[in-house]
N, C-alpha and C positions, 0 to 999 in steps of 0.2 A: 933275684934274691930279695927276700922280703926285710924290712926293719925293724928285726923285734923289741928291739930297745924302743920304738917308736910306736911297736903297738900294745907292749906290754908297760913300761916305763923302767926307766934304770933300776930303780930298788927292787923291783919282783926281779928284775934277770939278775941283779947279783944276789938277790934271795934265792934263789932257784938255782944258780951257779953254788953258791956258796953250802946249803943245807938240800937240798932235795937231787939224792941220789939215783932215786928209781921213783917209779909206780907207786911201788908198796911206802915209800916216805913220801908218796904225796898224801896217799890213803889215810896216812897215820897224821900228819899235821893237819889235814881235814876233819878228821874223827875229832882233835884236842881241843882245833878253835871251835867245833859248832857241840862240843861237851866240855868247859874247861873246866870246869869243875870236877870232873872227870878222875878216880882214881883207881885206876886196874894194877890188876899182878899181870904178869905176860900172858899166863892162860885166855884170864879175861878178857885184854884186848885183842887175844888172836881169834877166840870166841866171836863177839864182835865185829871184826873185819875180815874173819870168814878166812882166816889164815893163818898156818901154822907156826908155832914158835917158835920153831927155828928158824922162820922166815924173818922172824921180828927182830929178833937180838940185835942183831948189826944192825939193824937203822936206828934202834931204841938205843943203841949205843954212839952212836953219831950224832943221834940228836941230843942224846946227854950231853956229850962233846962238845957242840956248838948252842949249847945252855938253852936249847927250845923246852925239853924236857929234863928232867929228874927223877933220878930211882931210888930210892932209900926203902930198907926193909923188905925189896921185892915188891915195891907197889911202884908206875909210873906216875906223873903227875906232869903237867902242862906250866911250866914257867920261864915263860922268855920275858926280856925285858919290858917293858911300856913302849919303846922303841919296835923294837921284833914284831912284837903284837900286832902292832898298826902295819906293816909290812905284811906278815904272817895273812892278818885280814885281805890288804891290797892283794896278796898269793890268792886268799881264795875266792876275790869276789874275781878276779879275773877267771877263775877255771867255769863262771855262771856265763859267761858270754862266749860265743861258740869259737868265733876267731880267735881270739885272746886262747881258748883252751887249747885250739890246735895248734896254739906258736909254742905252748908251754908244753905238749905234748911232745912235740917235735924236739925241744932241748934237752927233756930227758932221754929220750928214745937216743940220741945223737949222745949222750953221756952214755950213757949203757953198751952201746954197742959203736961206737966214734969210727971204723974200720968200712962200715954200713954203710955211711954218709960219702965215702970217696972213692967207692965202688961205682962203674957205670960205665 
């Protein structure tokens, strides 16, 4: 069994525990930090990440929830705290190095389908 706490670092695994549900909410808090400036209606950023609106609601919704993002008037927008951010970053500069990406690949796949992991 591998230590992901040890190759990822505490705060990315309760970042990634805490905010990132699936795939498609890593897709989206990658899209935010390397555009934050960033201001789409759902169209546009399912336009963008190549996926459909329905798919988006519930994570753009969670992630309003846990204050990464913000919806007013139908448009999203990128604002976690100066805290978050730095995390948010440590999330994605780990998904650039291959290991780090497959321990963090593995903890969502394992959230997503948790039934998966204790089969065998």
């Amino acid at each position: 069994m591998y230590d992901l706490e040890g190759v990822l670092g505490s705060s990315v695994m309760e970042f990634v525990d805490r905010h990132v549900r699936s795939l498609l909410t890593w897709d989206i808090l990658v899209f935010f930090h390397r555009n934050p400036e960033a201001v789409l209606d759902l169209e546009g950023l399912a336009s963008r990440l190549g996926r459909r609106v329905e798919e988006l609601e519930p994570e753009i919704e969670a992630l309003c929830d846990g204050r990464l993002l913000s919806m007013a008037g139908g448009l999203v927008r990128y604002r976690p705290s100066n805290e978050t951010k730095q995390t948010v970053t440590e999330f994605v500069e780990s998904c650039q190095d291959r290991g780090r990406r497959l321990a963090l690949i593995a903890i969502v796949l394992h959230k997503i389908n948790p039934q998966q992991s204790t089969r065998r």
